[in-house]
C-alpha positions in Angstrom: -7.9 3.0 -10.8 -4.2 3.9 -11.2 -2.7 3.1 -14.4 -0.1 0.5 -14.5 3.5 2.4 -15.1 2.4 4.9 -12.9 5.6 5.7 -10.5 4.2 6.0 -6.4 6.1 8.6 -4.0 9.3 7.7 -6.6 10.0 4.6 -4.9 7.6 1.9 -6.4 6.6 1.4 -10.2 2.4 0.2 -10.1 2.7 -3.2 -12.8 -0.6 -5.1 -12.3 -3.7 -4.1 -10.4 -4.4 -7.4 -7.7 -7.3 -6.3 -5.9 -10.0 -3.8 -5.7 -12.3 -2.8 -3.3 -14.5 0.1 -1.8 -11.5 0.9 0.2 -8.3 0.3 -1.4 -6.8 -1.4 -4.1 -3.8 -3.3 -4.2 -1.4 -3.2 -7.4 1.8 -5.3 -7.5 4.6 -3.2 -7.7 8.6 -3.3 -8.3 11.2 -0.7 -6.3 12.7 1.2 -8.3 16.1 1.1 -6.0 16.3 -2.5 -5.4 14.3 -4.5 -8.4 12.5 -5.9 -5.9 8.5 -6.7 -6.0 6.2 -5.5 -3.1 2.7 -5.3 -3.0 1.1 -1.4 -2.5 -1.9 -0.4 -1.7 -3.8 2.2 -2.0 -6.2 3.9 0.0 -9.6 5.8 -2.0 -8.7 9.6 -1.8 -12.4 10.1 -0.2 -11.2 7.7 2.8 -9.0 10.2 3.9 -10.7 13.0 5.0 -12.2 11.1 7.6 -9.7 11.5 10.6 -11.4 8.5 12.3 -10.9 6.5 9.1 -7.2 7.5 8.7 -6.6 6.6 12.6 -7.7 3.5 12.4 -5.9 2.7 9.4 -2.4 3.9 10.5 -3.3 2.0 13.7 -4.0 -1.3 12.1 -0.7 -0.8 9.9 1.5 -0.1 13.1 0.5 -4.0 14.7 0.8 -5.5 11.2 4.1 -3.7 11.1 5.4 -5.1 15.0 4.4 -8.4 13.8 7.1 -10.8 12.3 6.1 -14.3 11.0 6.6 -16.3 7.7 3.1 -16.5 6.8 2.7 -13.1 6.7 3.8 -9.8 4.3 6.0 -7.1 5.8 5.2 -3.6 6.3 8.0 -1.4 4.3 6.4 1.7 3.5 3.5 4.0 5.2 2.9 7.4 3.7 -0.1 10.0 3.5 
């Protein structure tokens, strides 16, 4: 777990942890451009030396990311 405070690829501030899982974990954040909140998550560092993993991920994020509804959360950010 990340501690709260913690500033992320100096563009979000980690507040609250919302979520954890095997995975990931999901910490509400705020911007530290615009004061605004987003949601970040973050994939487990031993995930990520599996290319296959990492693909699928980054695939999964680029439909979420060409979809646009009310119902559901925007994709700002991807880094890795």
């Amino acid at each position: 777990m990340i501690k709260p405070g913690t500033i992320i690829n100096n563009r979000y501030q980690l507040l609250d942890l919302i979520e954890e899982s095997e995975k990931l974990a999901v910490y509400k954040a705020l911007t530290l451009s615009g004061e605004e909140l987003r949601a970040v998550k973050i994939v487990r560092p031993r995930l990520l030396s599996n290319s296959r993993v990492v693909d699928r991920m980054i695939a999964e994020i680029q439909n979420v990311a060409s979809i646009r509804h009310d119902s559901m959360a925007a994709v700002y950010d991807v880094d890795y």
